[in-house]
N, CA, C and O atoms as a GROMACS GRO file, in nm:
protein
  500
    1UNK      N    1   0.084  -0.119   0.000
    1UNK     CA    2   0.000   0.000   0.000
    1UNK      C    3   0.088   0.125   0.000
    1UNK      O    4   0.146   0.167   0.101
    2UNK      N    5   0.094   0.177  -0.112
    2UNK     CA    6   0.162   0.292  -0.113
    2UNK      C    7   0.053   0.414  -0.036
    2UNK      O    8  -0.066   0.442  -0.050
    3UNK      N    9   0.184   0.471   0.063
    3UNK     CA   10   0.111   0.591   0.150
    3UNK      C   11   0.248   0.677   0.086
    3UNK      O   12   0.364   0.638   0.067
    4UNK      N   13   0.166   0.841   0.057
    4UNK     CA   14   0.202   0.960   0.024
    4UNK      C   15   0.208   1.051   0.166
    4UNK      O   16   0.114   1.030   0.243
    5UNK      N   17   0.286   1.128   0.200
    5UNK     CA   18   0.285   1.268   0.329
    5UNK      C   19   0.341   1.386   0.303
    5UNK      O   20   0.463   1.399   0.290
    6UNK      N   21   0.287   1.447   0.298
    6UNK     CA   22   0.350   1.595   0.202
    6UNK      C   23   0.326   1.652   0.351
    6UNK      O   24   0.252   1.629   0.446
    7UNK      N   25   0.452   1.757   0.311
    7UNK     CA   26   0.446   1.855   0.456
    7UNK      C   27   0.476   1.982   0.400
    7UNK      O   28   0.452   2.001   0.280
    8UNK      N   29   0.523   2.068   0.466
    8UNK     CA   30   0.551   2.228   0.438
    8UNK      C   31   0.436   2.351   0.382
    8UNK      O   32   0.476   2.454   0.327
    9UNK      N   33   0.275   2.320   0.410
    9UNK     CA   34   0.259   2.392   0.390
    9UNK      C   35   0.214   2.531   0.436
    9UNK      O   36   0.325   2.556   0.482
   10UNK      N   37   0.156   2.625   0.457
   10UNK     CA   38   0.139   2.722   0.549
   10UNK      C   39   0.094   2.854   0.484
   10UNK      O   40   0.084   2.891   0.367
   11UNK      N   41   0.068   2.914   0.610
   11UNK     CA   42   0.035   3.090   0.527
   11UNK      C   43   0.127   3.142   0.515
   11UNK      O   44   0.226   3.109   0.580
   12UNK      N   45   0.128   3.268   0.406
   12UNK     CA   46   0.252   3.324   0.368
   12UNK      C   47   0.142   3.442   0.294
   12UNK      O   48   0.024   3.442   0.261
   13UNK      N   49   0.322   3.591   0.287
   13UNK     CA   50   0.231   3.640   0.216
   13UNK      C   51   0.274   3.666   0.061
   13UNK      O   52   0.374   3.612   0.012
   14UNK      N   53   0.197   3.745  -0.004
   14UNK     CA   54   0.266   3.725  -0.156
   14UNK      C   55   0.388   3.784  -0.174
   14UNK      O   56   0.427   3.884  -0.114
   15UNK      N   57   0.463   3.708  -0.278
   15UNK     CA   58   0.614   3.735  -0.272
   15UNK      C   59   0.680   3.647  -0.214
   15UNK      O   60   0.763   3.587  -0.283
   16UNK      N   61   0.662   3.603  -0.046
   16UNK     CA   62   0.690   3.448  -0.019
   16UNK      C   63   0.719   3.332  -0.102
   16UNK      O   64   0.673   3.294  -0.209
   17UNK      N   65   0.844   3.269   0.005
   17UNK     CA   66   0.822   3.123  -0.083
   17UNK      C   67   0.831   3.048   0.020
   17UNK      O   68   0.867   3.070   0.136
   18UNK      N   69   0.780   2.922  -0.056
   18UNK     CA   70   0.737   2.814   0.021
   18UNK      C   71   0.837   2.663  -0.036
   18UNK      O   72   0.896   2.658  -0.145
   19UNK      N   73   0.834   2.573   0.049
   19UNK     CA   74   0.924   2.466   0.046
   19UNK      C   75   0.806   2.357   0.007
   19UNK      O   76   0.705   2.426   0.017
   20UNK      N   77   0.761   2.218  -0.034
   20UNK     CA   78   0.687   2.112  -0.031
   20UNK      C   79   0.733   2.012   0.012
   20UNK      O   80   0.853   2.035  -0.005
   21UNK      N   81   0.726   1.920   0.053
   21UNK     CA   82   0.782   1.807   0.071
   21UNK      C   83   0.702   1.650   0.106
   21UNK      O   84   0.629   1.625   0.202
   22UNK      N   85   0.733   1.583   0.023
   22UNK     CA   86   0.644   1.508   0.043
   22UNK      C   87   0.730   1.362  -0.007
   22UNK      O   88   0.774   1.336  -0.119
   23UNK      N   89   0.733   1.283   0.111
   23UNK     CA   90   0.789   1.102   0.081
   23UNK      C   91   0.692   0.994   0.065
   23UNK      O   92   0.576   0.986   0.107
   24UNK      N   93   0.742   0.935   0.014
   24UNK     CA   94   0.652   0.778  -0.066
   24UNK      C   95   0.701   0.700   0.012
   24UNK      O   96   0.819   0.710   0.042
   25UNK      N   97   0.595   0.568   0.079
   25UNK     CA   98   0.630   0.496   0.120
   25UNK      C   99   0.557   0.394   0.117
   25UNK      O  100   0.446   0.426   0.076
   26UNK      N  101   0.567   0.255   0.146
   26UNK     CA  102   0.511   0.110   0.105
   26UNK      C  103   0.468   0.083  -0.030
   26UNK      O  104   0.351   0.066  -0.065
   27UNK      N  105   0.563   0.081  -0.098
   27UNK     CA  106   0.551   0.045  -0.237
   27UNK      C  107   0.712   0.025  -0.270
   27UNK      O  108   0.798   0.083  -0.203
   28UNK      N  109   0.746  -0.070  -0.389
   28UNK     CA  110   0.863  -0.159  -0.436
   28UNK      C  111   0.919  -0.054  -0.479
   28UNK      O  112   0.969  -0.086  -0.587
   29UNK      N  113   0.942   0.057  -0.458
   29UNK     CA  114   0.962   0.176  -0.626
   29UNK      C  115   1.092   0.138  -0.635
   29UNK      O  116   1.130   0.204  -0.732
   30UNK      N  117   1.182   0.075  -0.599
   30UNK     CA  118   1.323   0.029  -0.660
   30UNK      C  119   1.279  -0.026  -0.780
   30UNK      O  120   1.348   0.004  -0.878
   31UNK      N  121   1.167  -0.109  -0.804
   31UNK     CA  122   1.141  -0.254  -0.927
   31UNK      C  123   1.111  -0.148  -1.024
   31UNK      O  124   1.183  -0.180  -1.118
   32UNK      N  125   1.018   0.012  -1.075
   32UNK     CA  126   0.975   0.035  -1.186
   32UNK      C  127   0.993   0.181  -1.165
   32UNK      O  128   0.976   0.239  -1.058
   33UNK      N  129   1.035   0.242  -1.288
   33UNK     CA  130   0.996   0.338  -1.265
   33UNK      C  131   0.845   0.435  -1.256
   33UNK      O  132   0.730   0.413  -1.293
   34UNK      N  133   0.905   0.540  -1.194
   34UNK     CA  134   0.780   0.580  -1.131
   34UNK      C  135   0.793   0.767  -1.118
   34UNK      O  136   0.875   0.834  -1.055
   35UNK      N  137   0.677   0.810  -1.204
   35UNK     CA  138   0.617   0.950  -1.214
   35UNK      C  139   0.600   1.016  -1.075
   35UNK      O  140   0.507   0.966  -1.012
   36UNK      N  141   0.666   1.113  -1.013
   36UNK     CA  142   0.628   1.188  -0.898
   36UNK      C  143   0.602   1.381  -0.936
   36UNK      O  144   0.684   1.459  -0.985
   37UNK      N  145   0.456   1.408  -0.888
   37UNK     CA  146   0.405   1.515  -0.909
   37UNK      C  147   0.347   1.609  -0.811
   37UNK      O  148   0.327   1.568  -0.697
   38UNK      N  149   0.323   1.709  -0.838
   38UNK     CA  150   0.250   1.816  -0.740
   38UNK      C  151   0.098   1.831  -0.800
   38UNK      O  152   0.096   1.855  -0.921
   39UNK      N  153  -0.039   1.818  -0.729
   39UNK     CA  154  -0.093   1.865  -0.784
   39UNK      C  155  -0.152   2.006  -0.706
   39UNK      O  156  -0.074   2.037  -0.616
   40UNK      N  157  -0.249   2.085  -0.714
   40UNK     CA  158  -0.346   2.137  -0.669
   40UNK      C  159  -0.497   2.151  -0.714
   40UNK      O  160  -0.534   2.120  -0.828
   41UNK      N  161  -0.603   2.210  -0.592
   41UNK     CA  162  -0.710   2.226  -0.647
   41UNK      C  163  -0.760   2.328  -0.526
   41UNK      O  164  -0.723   2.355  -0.412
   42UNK      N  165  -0.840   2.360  -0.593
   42UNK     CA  166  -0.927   2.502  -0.511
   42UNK      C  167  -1.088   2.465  -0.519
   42UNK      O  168  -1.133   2.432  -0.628
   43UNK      N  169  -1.178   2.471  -0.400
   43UNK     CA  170  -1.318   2.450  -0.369
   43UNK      C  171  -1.368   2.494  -0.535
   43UNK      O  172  -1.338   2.598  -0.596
   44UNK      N  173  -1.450   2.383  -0.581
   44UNK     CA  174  -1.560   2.366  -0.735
   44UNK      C  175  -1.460   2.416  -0.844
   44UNK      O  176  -1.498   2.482  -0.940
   45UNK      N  177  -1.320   2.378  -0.821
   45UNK     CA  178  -1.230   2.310  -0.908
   45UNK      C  179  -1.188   2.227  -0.968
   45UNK      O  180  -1.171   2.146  -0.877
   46UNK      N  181  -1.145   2.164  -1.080
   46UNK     CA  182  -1.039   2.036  -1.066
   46UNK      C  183  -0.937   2.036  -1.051
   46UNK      O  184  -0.873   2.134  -1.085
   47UNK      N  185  -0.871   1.919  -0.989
   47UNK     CA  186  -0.738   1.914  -0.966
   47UNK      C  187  -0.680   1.894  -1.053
   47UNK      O  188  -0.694   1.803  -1.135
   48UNK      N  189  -0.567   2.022  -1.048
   48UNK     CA  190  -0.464   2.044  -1.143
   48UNK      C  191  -0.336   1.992  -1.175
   48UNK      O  192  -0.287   1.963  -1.066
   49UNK      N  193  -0.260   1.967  -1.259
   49UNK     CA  194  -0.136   1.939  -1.260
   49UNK      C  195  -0.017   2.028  -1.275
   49UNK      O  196   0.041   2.058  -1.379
   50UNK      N  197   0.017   2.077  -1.120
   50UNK     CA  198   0.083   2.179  -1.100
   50UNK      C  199   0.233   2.144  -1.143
   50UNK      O  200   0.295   2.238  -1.194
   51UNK      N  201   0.291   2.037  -1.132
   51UNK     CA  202   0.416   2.031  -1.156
   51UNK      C  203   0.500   1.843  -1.202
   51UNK      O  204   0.454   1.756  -1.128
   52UNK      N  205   0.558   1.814  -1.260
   52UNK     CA  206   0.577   1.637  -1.271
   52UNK      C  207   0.694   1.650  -1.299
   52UNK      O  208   0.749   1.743  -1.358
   53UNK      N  209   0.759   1.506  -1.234
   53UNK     CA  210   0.906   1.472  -1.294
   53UNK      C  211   0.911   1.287  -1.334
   53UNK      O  212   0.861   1.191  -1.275
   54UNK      N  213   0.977   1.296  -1.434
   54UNK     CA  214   1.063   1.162  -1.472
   54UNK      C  215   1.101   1.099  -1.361
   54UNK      O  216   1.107   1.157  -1.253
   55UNK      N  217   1.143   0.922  -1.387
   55UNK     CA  218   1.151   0.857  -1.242
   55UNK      C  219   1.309   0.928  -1.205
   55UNK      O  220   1.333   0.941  -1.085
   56UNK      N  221   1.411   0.972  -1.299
   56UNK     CA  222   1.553   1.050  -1.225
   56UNK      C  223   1.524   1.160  -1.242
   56UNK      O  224   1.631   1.220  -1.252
   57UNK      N  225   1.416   1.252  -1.256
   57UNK     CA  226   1.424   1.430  -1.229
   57UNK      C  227   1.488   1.490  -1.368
   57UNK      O  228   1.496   1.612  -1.377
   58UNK      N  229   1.524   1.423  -1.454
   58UNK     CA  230   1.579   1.463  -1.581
   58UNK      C  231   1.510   1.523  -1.676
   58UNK      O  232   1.545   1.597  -1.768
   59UNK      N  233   1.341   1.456  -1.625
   59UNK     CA  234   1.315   1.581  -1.722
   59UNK      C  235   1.134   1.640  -1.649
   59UNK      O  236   1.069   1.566  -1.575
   60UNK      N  237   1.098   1.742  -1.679
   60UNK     CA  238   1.031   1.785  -1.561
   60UNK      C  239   0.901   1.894  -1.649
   60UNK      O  240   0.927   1.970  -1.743
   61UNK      N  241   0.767   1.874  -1.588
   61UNK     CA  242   0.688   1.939  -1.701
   61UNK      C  243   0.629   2.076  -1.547
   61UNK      O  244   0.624   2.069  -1.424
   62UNK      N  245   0.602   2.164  -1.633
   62UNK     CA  246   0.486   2.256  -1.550
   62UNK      C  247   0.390   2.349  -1.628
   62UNK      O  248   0.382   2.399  -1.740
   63UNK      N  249   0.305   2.349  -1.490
   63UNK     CA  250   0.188   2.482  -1.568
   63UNK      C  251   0.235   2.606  -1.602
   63UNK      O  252   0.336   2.662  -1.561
   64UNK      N  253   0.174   2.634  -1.660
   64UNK     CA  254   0.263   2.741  -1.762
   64UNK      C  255   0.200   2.910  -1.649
   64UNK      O  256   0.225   3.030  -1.662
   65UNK      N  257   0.118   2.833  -1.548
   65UNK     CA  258   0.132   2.984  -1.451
   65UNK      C  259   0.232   3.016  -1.343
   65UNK      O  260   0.273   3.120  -1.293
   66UNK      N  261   0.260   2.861  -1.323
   66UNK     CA  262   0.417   2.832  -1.247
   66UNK      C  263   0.548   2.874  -1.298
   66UNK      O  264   0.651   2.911  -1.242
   67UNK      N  265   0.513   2.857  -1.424
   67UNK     CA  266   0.651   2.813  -1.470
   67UNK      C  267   0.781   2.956  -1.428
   67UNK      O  268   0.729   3.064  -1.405
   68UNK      N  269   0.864   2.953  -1.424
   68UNK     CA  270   1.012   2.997  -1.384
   68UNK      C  271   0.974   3.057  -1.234
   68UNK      O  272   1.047   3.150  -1.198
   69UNK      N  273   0.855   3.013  -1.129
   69UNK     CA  274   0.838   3.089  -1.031
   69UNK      C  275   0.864   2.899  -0.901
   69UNK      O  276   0.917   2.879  -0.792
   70UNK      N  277   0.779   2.792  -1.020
   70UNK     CA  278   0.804   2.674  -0.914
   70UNK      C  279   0.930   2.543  -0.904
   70UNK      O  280   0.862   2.442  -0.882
   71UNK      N  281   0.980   2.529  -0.905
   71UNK     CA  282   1.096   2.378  -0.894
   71UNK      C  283   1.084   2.241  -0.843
   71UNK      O  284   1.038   2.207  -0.734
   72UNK      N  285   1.118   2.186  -0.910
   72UNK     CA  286   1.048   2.041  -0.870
   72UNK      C  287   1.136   1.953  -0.857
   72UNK      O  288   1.192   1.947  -0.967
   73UNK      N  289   1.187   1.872  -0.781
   73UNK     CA  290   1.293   1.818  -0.798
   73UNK      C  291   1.239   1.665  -0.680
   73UNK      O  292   1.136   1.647  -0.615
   74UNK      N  293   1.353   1.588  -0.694
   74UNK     CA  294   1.322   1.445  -0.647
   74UNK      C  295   1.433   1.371  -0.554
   74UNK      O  296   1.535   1.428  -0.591
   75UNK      N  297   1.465   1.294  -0.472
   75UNK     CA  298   1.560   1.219  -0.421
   75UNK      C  299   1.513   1.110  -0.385
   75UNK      O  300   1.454   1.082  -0.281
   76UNK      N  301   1.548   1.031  -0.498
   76UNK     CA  302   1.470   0.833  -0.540
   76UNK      C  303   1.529   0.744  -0.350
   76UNK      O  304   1.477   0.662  -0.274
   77UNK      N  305   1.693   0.847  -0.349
   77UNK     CA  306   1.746   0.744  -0.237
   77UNK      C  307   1.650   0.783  -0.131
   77UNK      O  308   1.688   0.730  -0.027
   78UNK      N  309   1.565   0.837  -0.116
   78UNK     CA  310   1.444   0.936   0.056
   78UNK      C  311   1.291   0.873  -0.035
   78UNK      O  312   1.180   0.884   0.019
   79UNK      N  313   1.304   0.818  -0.154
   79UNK     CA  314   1.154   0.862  -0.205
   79UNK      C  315   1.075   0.959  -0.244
   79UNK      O  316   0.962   0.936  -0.288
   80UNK      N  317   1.123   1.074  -0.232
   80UNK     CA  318   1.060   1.199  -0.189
   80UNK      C  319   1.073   1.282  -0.290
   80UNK      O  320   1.186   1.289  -0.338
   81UNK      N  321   0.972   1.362  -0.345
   81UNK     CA  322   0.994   1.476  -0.403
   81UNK      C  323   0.944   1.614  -0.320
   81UNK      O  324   0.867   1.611  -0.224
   82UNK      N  325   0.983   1.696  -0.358
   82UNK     CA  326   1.021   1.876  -0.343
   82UNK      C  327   0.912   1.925  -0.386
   82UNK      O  328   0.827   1.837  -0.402
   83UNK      N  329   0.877   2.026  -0.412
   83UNK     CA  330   0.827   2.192  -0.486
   83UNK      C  331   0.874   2.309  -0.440
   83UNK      O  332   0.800   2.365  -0.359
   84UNK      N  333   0.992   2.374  -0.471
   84UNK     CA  334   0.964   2.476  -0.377
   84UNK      C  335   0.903   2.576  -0.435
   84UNK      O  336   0.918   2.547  -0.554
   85UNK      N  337   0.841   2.682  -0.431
   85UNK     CA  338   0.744   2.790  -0.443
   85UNK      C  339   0.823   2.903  -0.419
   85UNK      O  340   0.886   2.916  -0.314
   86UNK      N  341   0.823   3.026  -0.553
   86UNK     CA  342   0.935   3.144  -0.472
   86UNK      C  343   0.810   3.228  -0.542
   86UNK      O  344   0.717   3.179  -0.607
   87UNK      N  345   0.835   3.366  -0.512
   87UNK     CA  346   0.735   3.403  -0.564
   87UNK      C  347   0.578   3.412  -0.579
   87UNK      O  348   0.514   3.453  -0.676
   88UNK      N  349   0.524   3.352  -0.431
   88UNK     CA  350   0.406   3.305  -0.453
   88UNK      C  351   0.298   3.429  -0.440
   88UNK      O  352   0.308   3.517  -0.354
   89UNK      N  353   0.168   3.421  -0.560
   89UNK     CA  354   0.048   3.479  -0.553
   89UNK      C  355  -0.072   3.408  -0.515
   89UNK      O  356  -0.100   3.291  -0.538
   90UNK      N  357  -0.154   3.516  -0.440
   90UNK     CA  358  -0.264   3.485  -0.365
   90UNK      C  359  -0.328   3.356  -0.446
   90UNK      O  360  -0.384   3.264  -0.386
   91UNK      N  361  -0.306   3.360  -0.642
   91UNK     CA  362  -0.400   3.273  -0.681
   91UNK      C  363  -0.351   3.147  -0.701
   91UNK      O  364  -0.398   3.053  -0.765
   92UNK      N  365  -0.219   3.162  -0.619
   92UNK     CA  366  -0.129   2.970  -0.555
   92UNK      C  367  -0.250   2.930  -0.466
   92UNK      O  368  -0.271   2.809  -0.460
   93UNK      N  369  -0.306   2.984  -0.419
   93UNK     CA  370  -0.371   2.936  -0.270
   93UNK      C  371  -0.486   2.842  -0.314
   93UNK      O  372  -0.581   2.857  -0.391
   94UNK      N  373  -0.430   2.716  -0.218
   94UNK     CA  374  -0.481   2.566  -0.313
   94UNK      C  375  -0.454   2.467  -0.215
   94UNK      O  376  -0.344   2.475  -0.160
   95UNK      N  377  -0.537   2.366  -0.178
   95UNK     CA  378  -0.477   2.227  -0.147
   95UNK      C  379  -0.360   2.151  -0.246
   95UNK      O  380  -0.382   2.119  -0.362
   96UNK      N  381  -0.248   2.131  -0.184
   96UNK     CA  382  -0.188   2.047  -0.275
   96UNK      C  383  -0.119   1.949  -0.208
   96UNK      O  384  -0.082   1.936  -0.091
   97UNK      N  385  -0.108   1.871  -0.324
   97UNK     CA  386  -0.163   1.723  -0.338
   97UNK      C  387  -0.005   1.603  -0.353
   97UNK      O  388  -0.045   1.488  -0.335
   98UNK      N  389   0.071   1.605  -0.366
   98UNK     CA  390   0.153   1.499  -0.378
   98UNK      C  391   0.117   1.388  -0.444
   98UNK      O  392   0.017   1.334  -0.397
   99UNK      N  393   0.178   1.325  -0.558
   99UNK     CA  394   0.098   1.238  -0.610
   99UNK      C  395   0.241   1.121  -0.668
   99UNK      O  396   0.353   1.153  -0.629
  100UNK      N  397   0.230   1.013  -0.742
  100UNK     CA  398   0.316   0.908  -0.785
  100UNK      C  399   0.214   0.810  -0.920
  100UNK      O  400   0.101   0.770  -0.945
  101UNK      N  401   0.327   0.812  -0.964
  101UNK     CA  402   0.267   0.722  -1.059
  101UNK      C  403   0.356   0.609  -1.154
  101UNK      O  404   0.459   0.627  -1.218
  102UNK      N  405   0.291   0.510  -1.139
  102UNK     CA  406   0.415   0.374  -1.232
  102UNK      C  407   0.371   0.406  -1.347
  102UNK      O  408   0.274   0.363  -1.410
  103UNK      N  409   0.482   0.520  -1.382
  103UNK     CA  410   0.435   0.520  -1.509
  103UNK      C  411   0.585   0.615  -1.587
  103UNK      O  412   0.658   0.675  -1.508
  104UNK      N  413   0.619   0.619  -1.749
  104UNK     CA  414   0.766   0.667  -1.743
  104UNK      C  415   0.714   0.828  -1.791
  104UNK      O  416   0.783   0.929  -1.797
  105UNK      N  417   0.556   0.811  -1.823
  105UNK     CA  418   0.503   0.967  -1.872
  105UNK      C  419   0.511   1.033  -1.730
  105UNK      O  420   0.521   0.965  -1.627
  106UNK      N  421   0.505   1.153  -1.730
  106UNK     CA  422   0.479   1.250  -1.618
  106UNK      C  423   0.418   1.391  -1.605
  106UNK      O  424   0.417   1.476  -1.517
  107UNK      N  425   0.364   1.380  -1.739
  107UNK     CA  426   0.301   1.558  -1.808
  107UNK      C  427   0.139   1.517  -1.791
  107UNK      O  428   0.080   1.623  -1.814
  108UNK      N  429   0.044   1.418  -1.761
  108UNK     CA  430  -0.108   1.420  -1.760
  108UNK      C  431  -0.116   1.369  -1.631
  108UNK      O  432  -0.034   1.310  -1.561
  109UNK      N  433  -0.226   1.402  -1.614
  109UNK     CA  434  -0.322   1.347  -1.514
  109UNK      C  435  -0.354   1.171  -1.480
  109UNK      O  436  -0.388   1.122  -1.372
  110UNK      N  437  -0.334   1.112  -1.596
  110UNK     CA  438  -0.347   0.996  -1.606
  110UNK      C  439  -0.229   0.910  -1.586
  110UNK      O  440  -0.240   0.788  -1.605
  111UNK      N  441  -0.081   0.980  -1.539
  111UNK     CA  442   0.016   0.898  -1.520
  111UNK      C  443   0.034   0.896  -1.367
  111UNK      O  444   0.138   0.866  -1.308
  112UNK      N  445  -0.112   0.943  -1.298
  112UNK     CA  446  -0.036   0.920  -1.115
  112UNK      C  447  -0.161   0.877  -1.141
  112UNK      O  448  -0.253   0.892  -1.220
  113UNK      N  449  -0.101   0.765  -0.956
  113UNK     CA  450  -0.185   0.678  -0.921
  113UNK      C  451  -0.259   0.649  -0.776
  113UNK      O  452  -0.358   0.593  -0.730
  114UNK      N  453  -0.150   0.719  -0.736
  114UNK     CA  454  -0.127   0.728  -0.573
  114UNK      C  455  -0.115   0.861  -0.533
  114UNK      O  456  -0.038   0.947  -0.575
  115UNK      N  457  -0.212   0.867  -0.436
  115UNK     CA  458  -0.248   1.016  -0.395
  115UNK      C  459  -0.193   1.072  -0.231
  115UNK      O  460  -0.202   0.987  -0.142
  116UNK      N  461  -0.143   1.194  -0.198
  116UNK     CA  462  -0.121   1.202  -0.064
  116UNK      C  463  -0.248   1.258  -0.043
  116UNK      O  464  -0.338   1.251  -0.127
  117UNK      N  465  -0.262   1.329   0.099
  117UNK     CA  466  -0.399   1.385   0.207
  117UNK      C  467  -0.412   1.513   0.171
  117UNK      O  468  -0.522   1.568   0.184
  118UNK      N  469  -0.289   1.588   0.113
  118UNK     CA  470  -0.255   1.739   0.074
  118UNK      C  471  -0.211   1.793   0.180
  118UNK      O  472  -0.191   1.725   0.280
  119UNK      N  473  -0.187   1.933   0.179
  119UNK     CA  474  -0.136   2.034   0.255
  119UNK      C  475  -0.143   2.163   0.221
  119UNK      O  476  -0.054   2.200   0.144
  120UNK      N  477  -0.245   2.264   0.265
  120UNK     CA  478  -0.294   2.407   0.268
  120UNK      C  479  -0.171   2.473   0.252
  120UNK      O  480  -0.074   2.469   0.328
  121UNK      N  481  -0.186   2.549   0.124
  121UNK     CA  482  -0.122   2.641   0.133
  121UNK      C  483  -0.155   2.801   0.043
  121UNK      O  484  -0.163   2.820  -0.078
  122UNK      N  485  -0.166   2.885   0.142
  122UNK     CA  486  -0.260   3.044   0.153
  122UNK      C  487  -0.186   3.130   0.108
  122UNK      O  488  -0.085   3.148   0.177
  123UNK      N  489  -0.196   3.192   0.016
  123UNK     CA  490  -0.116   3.326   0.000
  123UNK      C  491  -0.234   3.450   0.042
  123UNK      O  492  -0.347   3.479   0.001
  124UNK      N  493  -0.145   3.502   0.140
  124UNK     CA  494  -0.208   3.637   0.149
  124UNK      C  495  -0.202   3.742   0.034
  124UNK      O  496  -0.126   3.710  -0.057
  125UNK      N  497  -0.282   3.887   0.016
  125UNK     CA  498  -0.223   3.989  -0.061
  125UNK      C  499  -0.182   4.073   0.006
  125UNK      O  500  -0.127   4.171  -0.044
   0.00000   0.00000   0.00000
């Protein structure tokens, strides 16, 4: 049973940045590779695909409202992938989501499988 735990998130105000963090655990992920992502979503939203990486971090997709403001990065030896957030605006403010997927795509929705609980994170203005 793969369990997801994302931590770091919090209020902040805009301009802030923020750290993510979130480790994978009970699942083989040595045997396959495996898609690790950020998502978010906001109340009578869908959840978005805020950020994805390849099973070595080599190659890495984002939303194009993120892009040169979020970083995504991975460490296979912890399980764990990152986000950090520099730059953040009020319209970051979102549950987000930690996600995994056996899969070698990492740019849709359809390559995670395994979901974390999320972690609030508020931008003030």
């Amino acid at each position: 049973q793969v369990q997801l735990v994302e931590s770091g998130g919090g209020l902040v105000q805009a301009g802030d940045s923020l750290r993510l963090s979130c480790e994978a655990s009970g699942g083989d992920f040595s045997s396959y590779v495996y898609a690790m992502g950020w998502f978010r979503q906001t109340a009578g939203k869908e959840r978005e695909l805020v950020a994805g990486t390849n099973w070595n971090g080599g190659n890495r997709y984002y939303l194009d409202s993120v892009k040169g403001r979020f970083t995504i990065s991975r460490d296979n030896a912890k399980n764990t992938v990152y986000l950090q957030m520099k730059s953040l605006k009020p319209e970051d403010t979102a549950v987000y989501y930690c996600a995994v997927g056996r899969s070698q795509g990492f740019s849709r929705v359809s390559d995670y499988h395994y979901w974390g609980q999320g972690t609030q994170v508020t931008v003030s203005s």
